[in-house]
C-alpha positions in Angstrom: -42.3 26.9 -15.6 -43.9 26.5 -12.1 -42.0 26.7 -9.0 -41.8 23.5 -8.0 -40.2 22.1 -11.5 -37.6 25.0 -10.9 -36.8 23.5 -7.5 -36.7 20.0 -8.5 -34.5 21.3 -11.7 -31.9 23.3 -9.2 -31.7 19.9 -7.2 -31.2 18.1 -10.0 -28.2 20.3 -11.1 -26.5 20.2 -8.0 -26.8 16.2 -7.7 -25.3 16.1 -10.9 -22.6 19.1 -9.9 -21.9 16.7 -6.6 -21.7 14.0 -8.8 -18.9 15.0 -11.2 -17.0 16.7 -8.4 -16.5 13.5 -6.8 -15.7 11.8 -9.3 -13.1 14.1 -10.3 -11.9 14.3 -6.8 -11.5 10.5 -6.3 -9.5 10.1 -9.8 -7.1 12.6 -8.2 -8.4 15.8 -10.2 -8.7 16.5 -13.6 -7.1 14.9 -16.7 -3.8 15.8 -17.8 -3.3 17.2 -21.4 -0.8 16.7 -23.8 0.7 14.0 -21.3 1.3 10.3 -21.7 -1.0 8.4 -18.7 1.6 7.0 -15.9 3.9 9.9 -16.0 4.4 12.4 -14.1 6.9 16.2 -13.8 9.0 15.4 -11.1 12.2 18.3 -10.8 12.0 18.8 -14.6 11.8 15.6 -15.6 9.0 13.0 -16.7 9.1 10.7 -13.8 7.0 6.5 -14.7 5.3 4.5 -12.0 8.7 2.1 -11.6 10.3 2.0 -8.6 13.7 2.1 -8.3 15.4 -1.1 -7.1 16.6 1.0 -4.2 12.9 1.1 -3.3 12.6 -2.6 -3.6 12.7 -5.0 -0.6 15.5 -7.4 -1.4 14.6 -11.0 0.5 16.5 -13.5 0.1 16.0 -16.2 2.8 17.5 -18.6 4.4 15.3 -21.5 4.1 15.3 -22.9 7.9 15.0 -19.5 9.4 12.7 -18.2 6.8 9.5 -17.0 8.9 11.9 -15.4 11.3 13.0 -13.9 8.5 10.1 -12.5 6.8 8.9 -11.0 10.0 12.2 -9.5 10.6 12.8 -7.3 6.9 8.9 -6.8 7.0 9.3 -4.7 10.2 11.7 -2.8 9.1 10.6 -2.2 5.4 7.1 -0.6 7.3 8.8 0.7 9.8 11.5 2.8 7.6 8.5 3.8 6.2 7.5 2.4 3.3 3.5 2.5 1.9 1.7 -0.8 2.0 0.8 -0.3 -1.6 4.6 0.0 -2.1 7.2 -2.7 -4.6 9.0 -3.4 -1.0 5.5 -4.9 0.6 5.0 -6.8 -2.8 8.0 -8.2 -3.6 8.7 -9.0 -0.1 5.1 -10.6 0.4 5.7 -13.2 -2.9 9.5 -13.9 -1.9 8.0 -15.1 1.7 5.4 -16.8 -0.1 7.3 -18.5 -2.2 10.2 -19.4 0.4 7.4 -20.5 3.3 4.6 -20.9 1.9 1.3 -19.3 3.5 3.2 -19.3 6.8 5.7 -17.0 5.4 3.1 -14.6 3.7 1.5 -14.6 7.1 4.3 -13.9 8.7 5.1 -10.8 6.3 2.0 -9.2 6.7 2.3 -9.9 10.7 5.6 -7.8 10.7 4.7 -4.9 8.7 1.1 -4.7 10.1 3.7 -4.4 13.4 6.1 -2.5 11.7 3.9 0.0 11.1 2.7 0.6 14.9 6.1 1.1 15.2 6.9 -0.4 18.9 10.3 -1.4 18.5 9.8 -4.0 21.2 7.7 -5.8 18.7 10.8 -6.1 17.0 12.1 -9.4 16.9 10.8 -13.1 15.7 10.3 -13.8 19.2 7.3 -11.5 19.2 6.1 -13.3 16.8 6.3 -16.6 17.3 4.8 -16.3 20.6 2.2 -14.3 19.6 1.6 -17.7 16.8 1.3 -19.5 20.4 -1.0 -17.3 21.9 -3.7 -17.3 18.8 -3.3 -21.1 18.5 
């Protein structure tokens, strides 16, 4: 074997090291054996992707006050700290939906986008409905 074919076969190994270690990196590592997909050991005990209904952002609207509302419990469920990939942001985002229709799913993602900045003084439907007045 020349020297050049060994140099294009060491860079041809380490493309395809690269390539496997990101791939195992991005998956969150390497498989687990022996253990059921979706579970995981969490203090002893085999812990599922559900959420508890603690967890869970509980909306229940009143219907004339609804936008004011969905702002409102979205600033608080980012702001206690919850993950936008979390049940609360979910639930919460289809209840709105459902209860104001694309205003309220607007106005869900408006209050946890805020909630998650964190400035209380963003608290209040106030906020938001004149920040709705300044964008329109």
């Amino acid at each position: 074997m020349s020297k050049i074919e060994a140099i294009f076969g060491g860079i041809l190994l380490l493309a395809v090291v690269a390539a496997i270690s990101f791939t195992l990196l991005d998956k969150g590592g390497l498989p687990s054996f022996g253990k059921k997909p979706g579970t995981a050991i969490v203090n002893g005990r085999a812990a599922t992707g559900l959420t508890p209904a603690s967890q869970q952002a509980n909306v229940t609207l009143d219907p004339d006050n609804a936008i004011c509302g969905c702002y409102e419990r979205a600033f608080e469920q980012a702001h206690a700290g919850n993950r936008l990939d979390s049940v609360a942001y979910k639930s919460g985002y289809s209840a709105c939906r459902k209860a104001a229709g694309p205003a309220g799913g607007e106005a869900w993602t408006y209050g946890w986008s805020k909630g998650e900045e964190g400035k209380l003084t963003q608290r209040s439907c106030r906020f938001y409905l004149n920040a709705l007045k300044v964008r329109n």
